[in-house]
BAMIVEX-263571 format. One record per residue: residue in three letters; x, y, z of N, C-alpha, C in turn. Coordinates in steps of 0.2 Angstrom, whole numbers, padded with zeros to 4 digits, always signed. Example, Ala and Ser with C-alpha at 12.3 -4.5 7.8 and 13.67 -1.06 7.14 Angstrom:
<rs>
ALA+0066-0028+0039+0062-0022+0039+0066-0016+0039SER+0064-0011+0035+0068-0005+0036+0064+0000+0039
</rs>
This chain:
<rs>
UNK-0114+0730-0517-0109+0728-0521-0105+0723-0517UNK-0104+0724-0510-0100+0718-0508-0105+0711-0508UNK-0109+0712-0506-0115+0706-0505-0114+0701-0513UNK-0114+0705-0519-0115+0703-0524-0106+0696-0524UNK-0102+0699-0522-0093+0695-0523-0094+0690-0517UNK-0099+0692-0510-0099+0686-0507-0103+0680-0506UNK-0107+0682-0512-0113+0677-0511-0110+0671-0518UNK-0105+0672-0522-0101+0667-0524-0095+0664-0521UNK-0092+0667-0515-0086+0664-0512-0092+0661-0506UNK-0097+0663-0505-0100+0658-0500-0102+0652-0503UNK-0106+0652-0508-0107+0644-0512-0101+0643-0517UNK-0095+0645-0515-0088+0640-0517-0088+0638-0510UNK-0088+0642-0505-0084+0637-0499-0089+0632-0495UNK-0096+0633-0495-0101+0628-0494-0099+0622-0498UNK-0098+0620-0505-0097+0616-0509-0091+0614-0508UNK-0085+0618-0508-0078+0614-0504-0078+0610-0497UNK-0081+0611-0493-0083+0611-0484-0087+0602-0486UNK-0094+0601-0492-0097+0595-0492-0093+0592-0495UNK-0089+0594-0500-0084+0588-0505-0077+0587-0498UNK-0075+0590-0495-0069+0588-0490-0075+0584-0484UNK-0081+0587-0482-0084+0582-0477-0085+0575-0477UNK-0086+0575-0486-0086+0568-0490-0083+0561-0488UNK-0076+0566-0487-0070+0562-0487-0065+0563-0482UNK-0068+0566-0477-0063+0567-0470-0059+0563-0467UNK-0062+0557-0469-0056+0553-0467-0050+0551-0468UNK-0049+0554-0474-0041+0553-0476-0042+0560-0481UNK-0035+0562-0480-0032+0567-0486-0027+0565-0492UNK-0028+0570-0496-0021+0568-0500-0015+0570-0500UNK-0015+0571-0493-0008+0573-0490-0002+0568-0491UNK-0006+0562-0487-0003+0556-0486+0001+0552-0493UNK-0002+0553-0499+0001+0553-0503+0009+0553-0504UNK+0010+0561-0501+0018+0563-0501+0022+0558-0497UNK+0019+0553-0496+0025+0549-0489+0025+0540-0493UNK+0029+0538-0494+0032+0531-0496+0026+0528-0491UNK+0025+0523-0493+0018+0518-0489+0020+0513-0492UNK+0018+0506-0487+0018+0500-0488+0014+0497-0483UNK+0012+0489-0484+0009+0486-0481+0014+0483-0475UNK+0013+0484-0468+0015+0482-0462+0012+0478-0457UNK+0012+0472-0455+0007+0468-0452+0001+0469-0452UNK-0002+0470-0461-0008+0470-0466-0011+0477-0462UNK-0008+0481-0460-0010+0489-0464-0005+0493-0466UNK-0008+0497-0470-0003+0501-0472+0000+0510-0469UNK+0005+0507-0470+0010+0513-0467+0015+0518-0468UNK+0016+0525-0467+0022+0528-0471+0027+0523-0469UNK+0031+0523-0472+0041+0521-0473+0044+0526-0467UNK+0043+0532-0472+0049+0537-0471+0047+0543-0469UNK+0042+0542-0464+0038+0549-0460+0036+0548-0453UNK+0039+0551-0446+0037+0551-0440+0035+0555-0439UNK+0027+0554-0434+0025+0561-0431+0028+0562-0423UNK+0026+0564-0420+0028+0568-0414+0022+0570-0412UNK+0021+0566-0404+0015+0569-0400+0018+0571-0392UNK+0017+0575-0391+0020+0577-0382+0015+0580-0377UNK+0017+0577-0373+0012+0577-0370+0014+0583-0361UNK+0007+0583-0359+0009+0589-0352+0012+0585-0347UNK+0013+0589-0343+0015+0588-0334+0008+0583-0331UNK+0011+0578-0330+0004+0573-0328+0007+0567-0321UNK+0003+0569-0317+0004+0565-0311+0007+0558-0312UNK+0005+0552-0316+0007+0546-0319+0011+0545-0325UNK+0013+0542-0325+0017+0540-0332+0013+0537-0338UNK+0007+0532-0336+0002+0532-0340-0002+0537-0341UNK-0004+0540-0339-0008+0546-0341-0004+0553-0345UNK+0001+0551-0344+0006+0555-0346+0006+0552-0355UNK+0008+0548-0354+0008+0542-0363+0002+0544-0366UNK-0003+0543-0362-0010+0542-0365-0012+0554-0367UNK-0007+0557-0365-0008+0565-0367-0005+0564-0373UNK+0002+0561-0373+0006+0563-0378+0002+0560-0384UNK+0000+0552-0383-0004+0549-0389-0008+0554-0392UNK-0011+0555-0387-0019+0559-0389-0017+0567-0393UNK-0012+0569-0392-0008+0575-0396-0003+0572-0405UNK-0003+0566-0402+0001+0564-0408-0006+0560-0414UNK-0010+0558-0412-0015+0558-0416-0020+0563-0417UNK-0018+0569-0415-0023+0576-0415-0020+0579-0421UNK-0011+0579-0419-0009+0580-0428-0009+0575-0432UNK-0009+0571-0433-0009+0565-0438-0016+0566-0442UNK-0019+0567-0436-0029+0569-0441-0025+0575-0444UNK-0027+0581-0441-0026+0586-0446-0022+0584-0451UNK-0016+0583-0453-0012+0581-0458-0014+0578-0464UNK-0017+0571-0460-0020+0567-0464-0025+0564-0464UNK-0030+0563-0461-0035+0565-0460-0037+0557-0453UNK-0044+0557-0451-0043+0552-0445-0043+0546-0447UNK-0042+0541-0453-0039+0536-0454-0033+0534-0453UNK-0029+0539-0454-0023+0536-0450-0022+0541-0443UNK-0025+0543-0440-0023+0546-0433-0021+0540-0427UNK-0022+0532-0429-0023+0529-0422-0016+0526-0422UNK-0013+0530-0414-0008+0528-0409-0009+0520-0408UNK-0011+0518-0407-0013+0511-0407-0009+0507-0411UNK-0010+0508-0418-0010+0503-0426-0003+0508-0428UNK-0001+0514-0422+0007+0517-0428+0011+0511-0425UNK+0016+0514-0431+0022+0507-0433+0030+0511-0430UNK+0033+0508-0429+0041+0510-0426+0036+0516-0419UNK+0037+0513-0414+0034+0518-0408+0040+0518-0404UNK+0041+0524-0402+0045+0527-0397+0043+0529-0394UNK+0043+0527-0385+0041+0531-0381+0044+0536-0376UNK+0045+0541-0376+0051+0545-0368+0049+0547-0365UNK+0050+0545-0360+0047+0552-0353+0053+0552-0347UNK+0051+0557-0343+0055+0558-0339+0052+0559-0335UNK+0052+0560-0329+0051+0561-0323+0052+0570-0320UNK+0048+0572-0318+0047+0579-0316+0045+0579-0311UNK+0045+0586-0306+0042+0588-0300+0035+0588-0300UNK+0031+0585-0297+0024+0583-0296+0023+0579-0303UNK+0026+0574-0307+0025+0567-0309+0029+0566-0316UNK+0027+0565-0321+0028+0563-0329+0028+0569-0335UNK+0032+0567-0337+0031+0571-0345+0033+0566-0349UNK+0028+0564-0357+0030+0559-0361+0030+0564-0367UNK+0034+0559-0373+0033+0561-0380+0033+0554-0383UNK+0031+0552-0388+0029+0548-0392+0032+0549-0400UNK+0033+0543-0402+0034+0545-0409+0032+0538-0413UNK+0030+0538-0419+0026+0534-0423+0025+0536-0431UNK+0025+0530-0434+0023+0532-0440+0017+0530-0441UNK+0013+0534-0445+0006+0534-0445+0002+0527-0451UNK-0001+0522-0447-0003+0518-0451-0012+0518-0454UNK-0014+0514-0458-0020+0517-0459-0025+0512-0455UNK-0030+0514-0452-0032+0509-0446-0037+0505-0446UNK-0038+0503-0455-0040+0498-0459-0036+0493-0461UNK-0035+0484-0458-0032+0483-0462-0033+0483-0471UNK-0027+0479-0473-0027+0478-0480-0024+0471-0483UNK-0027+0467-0488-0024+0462-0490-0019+0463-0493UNK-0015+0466-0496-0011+0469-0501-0007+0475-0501UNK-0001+0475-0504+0000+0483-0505-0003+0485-0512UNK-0005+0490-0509-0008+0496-0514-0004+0501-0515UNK+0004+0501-0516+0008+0508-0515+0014+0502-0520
</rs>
């Protein structure tokens, strides 16, 4: 009896799993957030993410944690088209100094890391 209820949520979630792999690079999350074209890519307006980063000997290695954490959520959210620290717009950097070296945070808004001729938004 149970085999019979799990052998159709198996092939819904096989068939959800190849239709989302399809299209992993971007979600329709991003949707919910104002976008426009900013030095020919496109970008939220009115959304920062937040990436922070560990205790790290350098202050560049430090940035380079917090990046790597702020485009770790920017994928999940929205999927890796817009994850790259790189290409985000309005960047803040902070760190401070700690005992045995750096802590940084980051802050950005996520752009798509294709340019674009136009706005689409």
């Amino acid at each position: 009896m149970k085999f019979r209820v799990f052998a159709p949520m198996a092939t819904f979630a096989a068939i959800l799993i190849t239709a989302t792999s399809a299209h992993a690079g971007q979600t329709g999350m991003a949707s919910m957030h104002d976008q426009r074209v900013v030095g020919g890519r496109l970008c939220f307006t009115d959304h920062e993410h937040v990436g922070v980063g560990q205790k790290a000997p350098s202050k560049s290695i430090a940035i380079r944690q917090a990046a790597r954490d702020w485009s770790s959520f920017t994928a999940f959210e929205y999927g890796s088209d817009w994850a790259h620290w790189n290409v985000a717009r309005g960047k803040k950097v902070l760190c401070e100094q700690v005992a045995g070296g750096y802590k940084c945070e980051v802050q950005g808004r996520p752009c798509l890391a294709k340019r674009v001729r136009s706005a689409t938004r």
